[in-house]
C-alpha positions as CSV (number, residue, x, y, z in Angstrom):
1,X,19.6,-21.5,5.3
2,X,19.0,-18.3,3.4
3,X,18.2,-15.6,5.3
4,X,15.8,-13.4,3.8
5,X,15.0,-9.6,5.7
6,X,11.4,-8.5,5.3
7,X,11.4,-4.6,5.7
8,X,7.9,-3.0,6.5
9,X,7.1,0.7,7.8
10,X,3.4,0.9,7.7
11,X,0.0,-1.5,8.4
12,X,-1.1,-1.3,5.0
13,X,2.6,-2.7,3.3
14,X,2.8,-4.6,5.9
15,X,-0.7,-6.5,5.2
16,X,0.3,-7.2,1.5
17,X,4.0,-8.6,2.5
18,X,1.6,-11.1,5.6
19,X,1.6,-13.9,2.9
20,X,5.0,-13.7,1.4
21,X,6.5,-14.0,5.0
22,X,4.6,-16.8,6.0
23,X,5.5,-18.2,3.1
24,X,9.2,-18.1,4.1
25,X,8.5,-18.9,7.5
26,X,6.9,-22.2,7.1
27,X,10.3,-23.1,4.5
28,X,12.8,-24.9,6.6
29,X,15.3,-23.7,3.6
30,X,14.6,-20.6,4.8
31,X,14.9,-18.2,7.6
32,X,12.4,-14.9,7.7
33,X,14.2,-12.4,9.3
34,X,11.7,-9.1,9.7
35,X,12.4,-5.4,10.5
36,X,9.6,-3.1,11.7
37,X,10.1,1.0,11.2
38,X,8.1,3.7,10.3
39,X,4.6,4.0,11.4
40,X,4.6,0.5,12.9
41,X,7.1,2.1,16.1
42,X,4.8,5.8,16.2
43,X,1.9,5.7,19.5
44,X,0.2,8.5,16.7
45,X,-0.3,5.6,14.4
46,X,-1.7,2.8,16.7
47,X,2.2,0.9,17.3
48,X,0.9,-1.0,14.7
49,X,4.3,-3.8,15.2
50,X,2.1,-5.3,18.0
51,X,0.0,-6.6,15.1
52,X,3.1,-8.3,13.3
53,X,3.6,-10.0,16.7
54,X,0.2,-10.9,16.9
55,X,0.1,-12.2,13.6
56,X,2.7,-14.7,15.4
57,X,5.8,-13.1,13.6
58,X,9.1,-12.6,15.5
59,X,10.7,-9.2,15.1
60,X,14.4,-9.2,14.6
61,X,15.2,-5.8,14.8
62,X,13.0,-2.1,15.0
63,X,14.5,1.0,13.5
64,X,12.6,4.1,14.9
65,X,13.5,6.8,12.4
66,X,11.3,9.5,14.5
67,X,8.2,10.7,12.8
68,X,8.2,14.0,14.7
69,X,5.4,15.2,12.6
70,X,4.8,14.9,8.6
71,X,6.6,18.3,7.7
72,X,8.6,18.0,5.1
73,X,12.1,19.0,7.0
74,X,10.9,16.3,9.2
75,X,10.3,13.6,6.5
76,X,13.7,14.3,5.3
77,X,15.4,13.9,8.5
78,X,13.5,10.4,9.2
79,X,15.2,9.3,5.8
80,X,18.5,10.1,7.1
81,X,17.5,8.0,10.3
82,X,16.5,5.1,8.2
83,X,19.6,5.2,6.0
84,X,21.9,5.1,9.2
85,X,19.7,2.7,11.4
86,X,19.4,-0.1,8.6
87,X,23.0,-0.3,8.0
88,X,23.8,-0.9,11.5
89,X,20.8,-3.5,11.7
90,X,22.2,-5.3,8.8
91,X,26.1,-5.9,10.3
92,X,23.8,-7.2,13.4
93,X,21.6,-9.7,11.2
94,X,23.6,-10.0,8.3
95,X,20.4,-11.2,6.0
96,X,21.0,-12.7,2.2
97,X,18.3,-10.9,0.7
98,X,16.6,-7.5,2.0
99,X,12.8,-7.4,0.4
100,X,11.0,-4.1,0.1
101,X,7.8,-3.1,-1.0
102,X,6.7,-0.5,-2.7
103,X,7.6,3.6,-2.5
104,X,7.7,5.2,0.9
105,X,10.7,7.8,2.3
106,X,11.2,4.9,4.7
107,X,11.8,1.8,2.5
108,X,13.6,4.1,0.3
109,X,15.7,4.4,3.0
110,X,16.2,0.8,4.1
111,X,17.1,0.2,0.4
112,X,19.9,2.8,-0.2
113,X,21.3,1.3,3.3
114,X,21.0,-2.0,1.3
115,X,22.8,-1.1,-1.8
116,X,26.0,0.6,-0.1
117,X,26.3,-2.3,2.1
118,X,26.2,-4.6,-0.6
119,X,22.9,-6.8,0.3
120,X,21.0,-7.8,-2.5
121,X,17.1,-5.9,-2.6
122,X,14.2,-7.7,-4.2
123,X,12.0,-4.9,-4.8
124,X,8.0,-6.1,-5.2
125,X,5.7,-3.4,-6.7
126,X,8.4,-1.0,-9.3
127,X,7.1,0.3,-12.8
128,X,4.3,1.8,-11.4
129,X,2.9,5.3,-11.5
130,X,1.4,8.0,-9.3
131,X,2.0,10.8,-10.8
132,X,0.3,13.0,-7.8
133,X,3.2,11.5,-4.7
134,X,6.5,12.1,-4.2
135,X,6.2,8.2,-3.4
136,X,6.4,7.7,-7.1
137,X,10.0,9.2,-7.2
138,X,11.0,7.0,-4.5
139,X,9.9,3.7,-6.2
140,X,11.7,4.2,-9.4
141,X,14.7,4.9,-7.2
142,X,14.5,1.6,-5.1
143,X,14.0,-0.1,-8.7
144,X,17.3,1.0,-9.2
145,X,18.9,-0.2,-6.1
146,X,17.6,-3.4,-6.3
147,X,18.3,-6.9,-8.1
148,X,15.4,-8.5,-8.2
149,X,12.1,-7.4,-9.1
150,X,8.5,-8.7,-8.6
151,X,5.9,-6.3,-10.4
152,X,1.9,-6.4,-9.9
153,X,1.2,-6.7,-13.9
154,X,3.1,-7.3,-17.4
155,X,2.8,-3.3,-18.2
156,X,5.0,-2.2,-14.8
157,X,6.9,-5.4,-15.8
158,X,7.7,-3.9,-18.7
159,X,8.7,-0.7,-17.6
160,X,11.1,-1.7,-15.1
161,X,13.0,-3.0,-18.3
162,X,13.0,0.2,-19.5
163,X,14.2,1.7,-16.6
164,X,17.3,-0.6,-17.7
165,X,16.9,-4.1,-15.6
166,X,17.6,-7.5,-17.0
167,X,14.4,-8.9,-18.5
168,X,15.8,-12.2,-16.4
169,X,15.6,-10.6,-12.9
170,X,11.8,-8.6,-13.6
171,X,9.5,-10.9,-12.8
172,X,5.2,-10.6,-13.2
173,X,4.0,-12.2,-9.7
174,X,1.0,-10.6,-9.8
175,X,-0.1,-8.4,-6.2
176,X,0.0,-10.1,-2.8
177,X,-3.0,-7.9,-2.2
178,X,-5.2,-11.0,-4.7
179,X,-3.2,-13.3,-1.9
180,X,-5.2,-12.3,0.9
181,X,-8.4,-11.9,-0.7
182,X,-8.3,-15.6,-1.3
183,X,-6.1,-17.1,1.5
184,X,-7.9,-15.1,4.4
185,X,-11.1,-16.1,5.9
186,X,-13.3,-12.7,5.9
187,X,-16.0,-12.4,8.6
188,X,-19.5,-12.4,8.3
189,X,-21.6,-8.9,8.5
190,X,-22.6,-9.5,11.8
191,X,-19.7,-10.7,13.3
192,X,-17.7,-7.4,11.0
193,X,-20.3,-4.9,13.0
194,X,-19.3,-5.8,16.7
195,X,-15.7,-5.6,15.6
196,X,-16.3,-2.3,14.3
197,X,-18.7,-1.4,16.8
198,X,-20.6,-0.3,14.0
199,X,-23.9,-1.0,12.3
200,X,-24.2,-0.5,8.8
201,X,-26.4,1.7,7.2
202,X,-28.3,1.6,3.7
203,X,-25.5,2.9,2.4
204,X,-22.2,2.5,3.1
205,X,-19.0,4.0,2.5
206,X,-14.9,3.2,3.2
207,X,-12.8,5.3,3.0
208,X,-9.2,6.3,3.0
209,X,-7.8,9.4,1.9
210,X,-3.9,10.6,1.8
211,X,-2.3,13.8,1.2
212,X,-1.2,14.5,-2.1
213,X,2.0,15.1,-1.7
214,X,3.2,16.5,-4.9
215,X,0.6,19.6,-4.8
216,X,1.0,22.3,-2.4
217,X,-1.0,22.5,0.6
218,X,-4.5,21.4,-0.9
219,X,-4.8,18.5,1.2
220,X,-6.8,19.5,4.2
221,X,-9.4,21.5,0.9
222,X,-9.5,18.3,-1.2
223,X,-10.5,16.5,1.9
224,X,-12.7,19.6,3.0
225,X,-14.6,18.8,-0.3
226,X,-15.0,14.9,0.3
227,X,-16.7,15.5,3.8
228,X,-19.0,17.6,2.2
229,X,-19.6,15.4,-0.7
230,X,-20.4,12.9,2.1
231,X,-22.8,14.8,4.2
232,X,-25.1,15.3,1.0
233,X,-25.9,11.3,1.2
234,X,-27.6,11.7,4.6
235,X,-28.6,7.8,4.7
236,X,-25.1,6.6,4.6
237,X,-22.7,5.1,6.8
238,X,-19.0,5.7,6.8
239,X,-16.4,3.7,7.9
240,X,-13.0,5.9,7.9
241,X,-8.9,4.7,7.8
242,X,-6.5,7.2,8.6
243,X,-3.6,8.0,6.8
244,X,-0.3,7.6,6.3
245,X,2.8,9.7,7.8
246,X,3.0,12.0,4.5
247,X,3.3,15.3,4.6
248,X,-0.3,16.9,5.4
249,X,-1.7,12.9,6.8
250,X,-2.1,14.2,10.9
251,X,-4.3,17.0,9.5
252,X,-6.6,14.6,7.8
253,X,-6.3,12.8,10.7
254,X,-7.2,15.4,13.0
255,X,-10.6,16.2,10.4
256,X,-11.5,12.4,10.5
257,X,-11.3,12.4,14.4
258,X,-13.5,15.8,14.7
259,X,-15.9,14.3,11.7
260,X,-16.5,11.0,13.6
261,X,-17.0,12.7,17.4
262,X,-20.0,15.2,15.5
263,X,-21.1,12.2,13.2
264,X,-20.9,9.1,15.4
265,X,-24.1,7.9,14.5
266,X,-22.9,7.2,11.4
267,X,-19.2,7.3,11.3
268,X,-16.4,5.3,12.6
269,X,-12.7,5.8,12.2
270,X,-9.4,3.5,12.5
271,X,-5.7,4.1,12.9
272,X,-5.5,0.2,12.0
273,X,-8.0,-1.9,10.9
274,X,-6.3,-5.0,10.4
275,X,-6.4,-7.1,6.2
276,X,-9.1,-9.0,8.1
277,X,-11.3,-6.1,8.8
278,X,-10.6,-4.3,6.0
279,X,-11.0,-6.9,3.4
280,X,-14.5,-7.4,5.1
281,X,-15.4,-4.0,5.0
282,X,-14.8,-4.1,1.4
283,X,-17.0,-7.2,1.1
284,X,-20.0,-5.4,2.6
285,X,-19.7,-1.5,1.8
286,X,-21.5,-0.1,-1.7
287,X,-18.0,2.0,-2.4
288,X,-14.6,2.5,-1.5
289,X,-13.9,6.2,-1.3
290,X,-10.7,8.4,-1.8
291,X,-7.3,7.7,-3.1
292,X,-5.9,4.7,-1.6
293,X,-4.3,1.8,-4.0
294,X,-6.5,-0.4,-2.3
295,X,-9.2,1.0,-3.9
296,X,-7.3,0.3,-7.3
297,X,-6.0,-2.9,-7.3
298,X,-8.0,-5.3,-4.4
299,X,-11.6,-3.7,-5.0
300,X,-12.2,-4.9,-8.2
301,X,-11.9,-8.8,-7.0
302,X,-15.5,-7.5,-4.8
303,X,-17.1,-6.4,-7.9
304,X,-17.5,-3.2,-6.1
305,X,-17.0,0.6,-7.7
306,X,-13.9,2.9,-6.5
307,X,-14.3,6.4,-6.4
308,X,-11.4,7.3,-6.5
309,X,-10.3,11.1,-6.0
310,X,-7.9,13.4,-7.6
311,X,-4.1,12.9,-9.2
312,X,-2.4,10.7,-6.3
313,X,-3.6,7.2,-8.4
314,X,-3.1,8.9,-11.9
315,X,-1.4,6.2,-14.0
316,X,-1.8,3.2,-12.5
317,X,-3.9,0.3,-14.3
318,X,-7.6,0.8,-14.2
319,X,-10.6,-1.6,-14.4
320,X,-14.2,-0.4,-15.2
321,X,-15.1,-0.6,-11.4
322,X,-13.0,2.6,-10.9
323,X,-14.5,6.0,-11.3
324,X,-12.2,9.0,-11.4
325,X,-13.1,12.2,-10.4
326,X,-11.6,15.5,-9.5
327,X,-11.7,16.9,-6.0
328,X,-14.6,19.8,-5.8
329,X,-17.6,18.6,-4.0
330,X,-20.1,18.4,-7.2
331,X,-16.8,16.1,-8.5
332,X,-17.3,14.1,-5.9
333,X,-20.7,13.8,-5.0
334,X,-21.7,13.0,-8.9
335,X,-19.4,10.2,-9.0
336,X,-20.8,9.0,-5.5
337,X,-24.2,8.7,-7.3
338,X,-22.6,6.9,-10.0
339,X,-21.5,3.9,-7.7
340,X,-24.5,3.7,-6.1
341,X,-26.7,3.3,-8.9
342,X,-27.6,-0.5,-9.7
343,X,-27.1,-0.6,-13.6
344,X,-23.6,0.4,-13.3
345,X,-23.0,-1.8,-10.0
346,X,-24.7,-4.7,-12.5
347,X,-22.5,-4.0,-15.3
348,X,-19.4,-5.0,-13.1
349,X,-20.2,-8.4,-12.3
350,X,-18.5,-9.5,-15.1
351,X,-15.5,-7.9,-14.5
352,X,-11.7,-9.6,-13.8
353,X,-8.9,-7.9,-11.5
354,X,-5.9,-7.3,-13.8
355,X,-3.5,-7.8,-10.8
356,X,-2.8,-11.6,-10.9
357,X,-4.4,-14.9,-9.9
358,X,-3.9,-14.9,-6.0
359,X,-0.5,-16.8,-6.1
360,X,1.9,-14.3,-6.1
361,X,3.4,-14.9,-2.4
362,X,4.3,-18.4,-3.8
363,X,6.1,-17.3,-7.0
364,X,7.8,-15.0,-4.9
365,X,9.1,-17.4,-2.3
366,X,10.3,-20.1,-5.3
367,X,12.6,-17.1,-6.6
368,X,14.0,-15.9,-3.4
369,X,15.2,-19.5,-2.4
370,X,16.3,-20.5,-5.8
371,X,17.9,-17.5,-7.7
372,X,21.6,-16.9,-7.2
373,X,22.0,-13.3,-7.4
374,X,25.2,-11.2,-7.8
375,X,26.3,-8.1,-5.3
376,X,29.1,-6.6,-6.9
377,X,27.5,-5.4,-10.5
378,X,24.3,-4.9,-12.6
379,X,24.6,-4.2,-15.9
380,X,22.6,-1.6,-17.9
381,X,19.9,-3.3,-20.0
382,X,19.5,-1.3,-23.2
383,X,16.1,-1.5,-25.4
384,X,16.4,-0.4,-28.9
385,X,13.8,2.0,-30.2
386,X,12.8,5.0,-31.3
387,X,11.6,8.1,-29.4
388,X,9.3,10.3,-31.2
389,X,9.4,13.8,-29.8
């Protein structure tokens, strides 16, 4: 059997990679071998690895690279963690394959621990761009580390190439985000409300905001500005994620918790939500607010607008639903008006998600069992053209 490693360091990776690894798990050609790490082993971000064994997933290994706090000396040091606790786990496990998704310090380092020990990466989600994230770095670097390559569209497909991979091995699967939208059963508004403990309002709101990482200390202003934007739609309810272990996320954090205690009649907040939940959410709120991908490639199949906020999404793939704005409150709270207003909510109905058809776990799966893949070398592929300066 081939043993294929599933790496995942946060609840919202680790919701896109649920139908690839029950994909392999149901194979009996294949055996799913998963390791948790990042947020999913931090009490600050809800031990979110009791989900994955929830989810009835077996963990074969953890690797806590100790997420002291999101400063940047910290972030660092967790990388060196990660490097030096995934080689050890893979001599333990010895998996075929190591898959990683996406962009983070983390799966950066589980891929470098990959490529030295001479494991074959599939990397899902390379050739795209965020220009406002160090993350964006980190993904182009994992591309390079990795033999096989599963991107969310034909344009990041494209630019892996040019980062120099064989056409062969860069494959278009579409985003395992489309997966869950049409594999999981959402729940109904009712039902969604005494989850959340929650009722919704005439308006609604979800949001999830990150630090941009690439700008210096204007997290905690930008998300200042959004709270403020927020408070000038007085009717609306608002249903908060936190954010990720970047540099400047436990100060949003802290601001979402201290929001929510003074605003509890109309705001909620969640370390973890659950795809279930969230997807839901999305189903029933007007908007999804801030700068979360989510907002840019799984809103669109709810016919929904994205406000979304600021550089950290700059150059990904955009659809009509998605409204960019810049971070000052009349930014925000113009754009906010925009996606509530019913002949622009109208005007989306039409609209198709540009991120694949809902199969991509499947395609995945096929070319994980079938492709024979060499560990000693990977040539350069070279594009001829011209570059005009």
């Amino acid at each position: 059997m081939r043993k294929i490693c599933v790496i995942t360091g946060s609840r919202s990776e680790y919701g896109l990679l649920a139908p690839l690894m029950r994909e392999i798990k149901t194979d009996r050609d294949m055996e799913l071998q998963v390791i948790a790490t990042g947020m999913h082993l931090s009490r600050d971000f809800g031990n979110t690895y009791e989900e994955i064994e929830k989810d009835g997933f077996t963990i074969s290994a953890k690797v806590d690279i100790e997420l002291l706090s999101d400063e940047t000396r910290h972030i660092a040091s967790s990388t060196g963690k990660a490097i030096a606790g995934f080689a050890q786990v893979y001599d333990d496990l010895k998996p075929d394959i190591v898959v990683v998704l996406g962009d983070r310090f983390e799966i950066f380092g589980a891929s470098a621990a990959a490529c030295i020990s001479r494991i074959p990466v599939a990397h899902i989600n390379g050739g795209e761009i965020t220009e406002g994230a160090f993350d964006e770095a980190f993904r182009h670097s994992i591309t390079k580390m990795s033999q096989l390559h599963f991107t969310s569209a034909e344009e990041y497909r494209k630019r892996v190439i040019q980062l120099g991979e064989d056409p062969d091995t860069v494959i278009n699967a579409g985003a395992l985000g489309v997966d869950n939208i049409n594999a999981l059963v959402l729940m109904s508004r009712e039902d969604l409300e005494e989850s959340l403990d929650f009722k919704f309002h005439e308006r609604n709101f979800l949001i999830t905001f990150h630090p941009v990482t690439l700008e210096d200390d204007t997290s905690e202003e930008q998300f200042a500005f959004l709270l403020e934007a927020l408070d000038r739609r007085p009717g609306a309810g608002m249903i908060f994620t936190k954010s990720n272990a970047d540099s400047f996320g436990r100060i949003i954090n802290k601001m979402i918790d201290d929001y929510v205690t003074a605003n509890s009649d109309k705001a909620v907040a969640f370390v973890s939500m659950g795809q279930v939940r969230y997807l839901s959410a999305m189903k029933f709120v007007d908007a999804v607010v801030g700068n979360s991908s989510s907002g840019i490639i799984e809103t669109p199949n709810f016919k929904i607008p994205t406000v979304n906020i600021g550089d950290r999404q700059k150059g990904r793939i955009r659809v009509d639903s998605i409204i960019d704005c810049g971070t000052s409150v009349e930014d925000i709270s113009k754009v906010l008006d925009k996606a509530c207003d019913p002949v622009f909510r109208k005007s989306l109905q039409g609209m198709t998600n540009p991120y694949g058809d809902g199969k991509a776990a499947a395609r995945i799966k096929k070319i994980l069992k079938e492709t024979g893949i060499d560990t000693t070398k990977k040539r350069f592929f070279d594009i001829n053209f011209t570059v005009n300066k």
